[in-house]
C-alpha positions in Angstrom: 168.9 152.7 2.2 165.0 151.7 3.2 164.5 148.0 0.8 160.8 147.9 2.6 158.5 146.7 -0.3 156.2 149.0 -2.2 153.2 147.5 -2.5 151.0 147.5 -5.9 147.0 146.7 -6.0 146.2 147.0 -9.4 143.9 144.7 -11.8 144.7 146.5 -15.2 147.9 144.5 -16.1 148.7 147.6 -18.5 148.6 149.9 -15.5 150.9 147.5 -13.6 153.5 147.1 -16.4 153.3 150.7 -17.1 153.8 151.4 -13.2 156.9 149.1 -13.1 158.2 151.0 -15.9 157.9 154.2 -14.1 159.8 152.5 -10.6 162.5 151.1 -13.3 162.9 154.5 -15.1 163.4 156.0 -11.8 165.8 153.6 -10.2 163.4 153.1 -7.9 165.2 150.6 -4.9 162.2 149.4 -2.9 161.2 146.0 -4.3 157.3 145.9 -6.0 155.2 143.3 -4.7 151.7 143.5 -7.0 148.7 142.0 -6.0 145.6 142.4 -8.5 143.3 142.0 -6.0 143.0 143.2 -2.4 141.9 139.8 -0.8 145.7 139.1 -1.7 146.9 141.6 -0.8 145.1 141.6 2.7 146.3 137.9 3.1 150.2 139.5 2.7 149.6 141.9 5.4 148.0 139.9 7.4 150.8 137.0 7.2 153.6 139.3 6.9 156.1 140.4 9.8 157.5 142.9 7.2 156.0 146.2 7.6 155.7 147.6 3.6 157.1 151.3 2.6 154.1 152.4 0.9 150.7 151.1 -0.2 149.4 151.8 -3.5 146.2 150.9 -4.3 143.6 151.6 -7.0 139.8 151.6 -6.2 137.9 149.7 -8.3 139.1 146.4 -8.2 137.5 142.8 -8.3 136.4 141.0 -5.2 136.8 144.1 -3.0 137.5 147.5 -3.5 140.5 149.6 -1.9 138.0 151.3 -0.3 137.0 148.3 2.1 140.3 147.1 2.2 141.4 150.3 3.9 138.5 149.4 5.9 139.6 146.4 7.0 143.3 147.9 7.5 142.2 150.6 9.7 139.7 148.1 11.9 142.7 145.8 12.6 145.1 146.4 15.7 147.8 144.7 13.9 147.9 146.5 10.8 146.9 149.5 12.1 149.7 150.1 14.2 152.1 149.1 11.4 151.5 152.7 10.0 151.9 152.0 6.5 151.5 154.5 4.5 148.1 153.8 2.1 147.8 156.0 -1.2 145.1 155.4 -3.1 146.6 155.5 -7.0 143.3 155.3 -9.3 141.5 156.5 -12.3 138.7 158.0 -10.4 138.2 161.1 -9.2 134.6 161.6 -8.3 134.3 164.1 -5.2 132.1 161.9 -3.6 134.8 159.0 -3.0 138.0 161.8 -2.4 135.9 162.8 0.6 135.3 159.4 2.0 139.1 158.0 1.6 140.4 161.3 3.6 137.2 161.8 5.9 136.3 158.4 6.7 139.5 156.2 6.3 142.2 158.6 7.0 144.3 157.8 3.9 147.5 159.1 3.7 146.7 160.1 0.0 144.7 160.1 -3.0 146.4 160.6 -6.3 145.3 160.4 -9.9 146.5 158.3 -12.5 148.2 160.1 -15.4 148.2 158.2 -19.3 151.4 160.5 -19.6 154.3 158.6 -18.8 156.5 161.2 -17.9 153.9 163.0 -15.0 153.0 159.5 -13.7 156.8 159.2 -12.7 157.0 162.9 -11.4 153.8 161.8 -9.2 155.3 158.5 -8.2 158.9 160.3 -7.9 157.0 162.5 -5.0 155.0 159.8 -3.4 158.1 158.3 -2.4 159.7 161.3 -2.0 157.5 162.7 0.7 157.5 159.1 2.5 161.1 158.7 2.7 161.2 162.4 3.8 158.3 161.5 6.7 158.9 160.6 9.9 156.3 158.2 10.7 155.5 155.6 13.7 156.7 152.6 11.1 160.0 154.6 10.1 161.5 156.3 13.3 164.1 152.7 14.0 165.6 153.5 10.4 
């Protein structure tokens, strides 16, 4: 069984709570690790040896946005070639900024966030579905 970390980038503590309900509810064995802002969460990856299952991140967040972190992700060697998979998990869905996370920073996803409990953990049930189905540069030793 895959225990690589899940990571969380969320600033709305009543999205996160509501978010770890969803990976309780659903037995969900990859451990959380939350960060409510991407300089944080940058630092992790940066420092970290571990290479993360998954990357959820909102976009509008305080500091920087998930937008420029991707950025940064996909302009560094090192983190680039860890492959994690980066899923952008926000409110928004303006066309505008869809376009630009697929065309411009090659994210592996772009999903929005449901108030109904039971479709967020369908959504989050698939996201992790599809990645643990994936074969992937990051997965292909497991």
């Amino acid at each position: 069984m895959d225990k690589r970390p899940v990571i969380l980038i969320e600033d709305d503590v009543d999205d996160k709570i509501f978010l770890e309900d969803a990976f309780s509810a659903l037995e969900v064995k990859h451990p959380l690790i939350w960060f409510d802002d991407c300089e944080e969460a940058r630092d992790y990856l940066f420092a970290t040896n571990e290479i993360p299952f998954l990357i959820l991140c909102d976009i509008n967040l305080p500091k920087q946005t998930g937008i420029e972190l991707k950025r940064e992700i996909q302009a560094d060697e090192k983190l680039r070639k860890k492959s994690i998979p980066f899923v952008f998990y926000t409110t928004s869905d303006q066309s505008e900024l869809v376009n630009e996370a697929y065309l411009q920073l090659n994210v592996q996803g772009y999903v929005q966030k449901s108030t109904d409990f039971k479709t967020m953990k369908r959504n989050i049930q698939t996201i992790l579905d599809y990645w643990a189905l994936c074969k992937h540069s990051n997965n292909t030793q497991n």
